[in-house]
N, C-alpha and C positions, 0 to 999 in steps of 0.2 A: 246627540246625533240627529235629533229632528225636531225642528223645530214650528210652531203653530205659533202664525199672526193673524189677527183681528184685524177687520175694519169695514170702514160703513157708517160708523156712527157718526153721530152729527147731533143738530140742534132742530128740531121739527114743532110744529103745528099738531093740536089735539086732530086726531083724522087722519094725521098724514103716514107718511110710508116712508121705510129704508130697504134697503138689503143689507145684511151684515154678513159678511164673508170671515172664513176661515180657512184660509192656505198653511197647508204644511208642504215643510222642505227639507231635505235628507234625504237620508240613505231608506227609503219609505221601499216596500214591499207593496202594501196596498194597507188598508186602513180598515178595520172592522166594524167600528161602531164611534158614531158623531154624539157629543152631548151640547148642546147649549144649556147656560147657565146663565143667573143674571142675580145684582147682588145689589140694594138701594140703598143710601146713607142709612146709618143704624140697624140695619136689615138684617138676618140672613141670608144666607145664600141659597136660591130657591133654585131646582131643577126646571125649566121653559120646555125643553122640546129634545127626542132624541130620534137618532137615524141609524138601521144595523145594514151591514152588506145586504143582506136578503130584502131589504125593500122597507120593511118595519118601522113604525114610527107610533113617538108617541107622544101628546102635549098635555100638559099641564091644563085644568081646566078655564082658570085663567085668560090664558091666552086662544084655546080651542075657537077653530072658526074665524082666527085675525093671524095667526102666523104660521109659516111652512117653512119647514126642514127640507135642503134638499142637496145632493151629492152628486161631484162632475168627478169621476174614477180619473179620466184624465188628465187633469188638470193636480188632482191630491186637493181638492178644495170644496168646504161644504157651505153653507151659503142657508140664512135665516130669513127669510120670507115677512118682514113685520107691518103688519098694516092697521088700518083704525085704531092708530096709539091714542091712549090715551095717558095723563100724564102719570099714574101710576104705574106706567109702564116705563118712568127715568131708572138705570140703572146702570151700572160696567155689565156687559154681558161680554161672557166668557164662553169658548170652546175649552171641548175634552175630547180626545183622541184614546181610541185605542191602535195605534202602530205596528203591524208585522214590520219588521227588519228582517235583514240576512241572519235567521238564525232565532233569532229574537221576537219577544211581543213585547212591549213597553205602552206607558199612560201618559199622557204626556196634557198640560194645559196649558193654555195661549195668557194672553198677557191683558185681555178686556178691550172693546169699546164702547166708549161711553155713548148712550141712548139718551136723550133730554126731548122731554116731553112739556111744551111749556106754550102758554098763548101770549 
């Protein structure tokens, strides 16, 4: 009933910058909490950044100081802030929802975009 799309990603320069967006659409309530993830050929799947309704956030050290978590209530849409990539930072990076619906809370994850970090 709700669904979360990725996008933003692309093919960049060591240094450079995206935004990666995550729109969900449905039968949304309002959203409580934003995860980004992000997962490399052979990799696991590493937790990047999360966002709670209250303001809250939290990165990965990693990334700390190069990317920002940030949420537009109107829109249903949260948005990854990536900057001074470098190239261990190629991966699908995923959104995770948590969803109020009428009646309901549900979990819900988007489908990836691909990040490539390459000179």
């Amino acid at each position: 009933q709700v669904q979360l799309v990725e996008s933003g990603g692309g093919l960049v320069q060591p240094g450079g910058s995206l935004r990666l967006s995550c729109a969900a659409s449905g039968s949304i309530f309002s959203i409580d909490v934003v995860h980004w993830y992000r997962q490399a050929p052979g990799k696991q799947r590493e937790l990047v950044a999360w966002l709670d309704s209250g303001g809250s956030t939290y990165y990965a050290n990693s990334v700390k100081d190069r990317f920002t978590i940030s949420g537009d209530n109107a829109k249903n849409t949260a948005y990854l802030q990536v900057n001074s990539l470098k190239p261990e930072d190629t991966a699908v990076y995923y959104c995770y929802a948590v969803v109020r619906e009428v009646g309901v809370t549900r979990h819900y994850w988007g489908q990836g975009t691909q990040v490539t970090v390459s000179s």
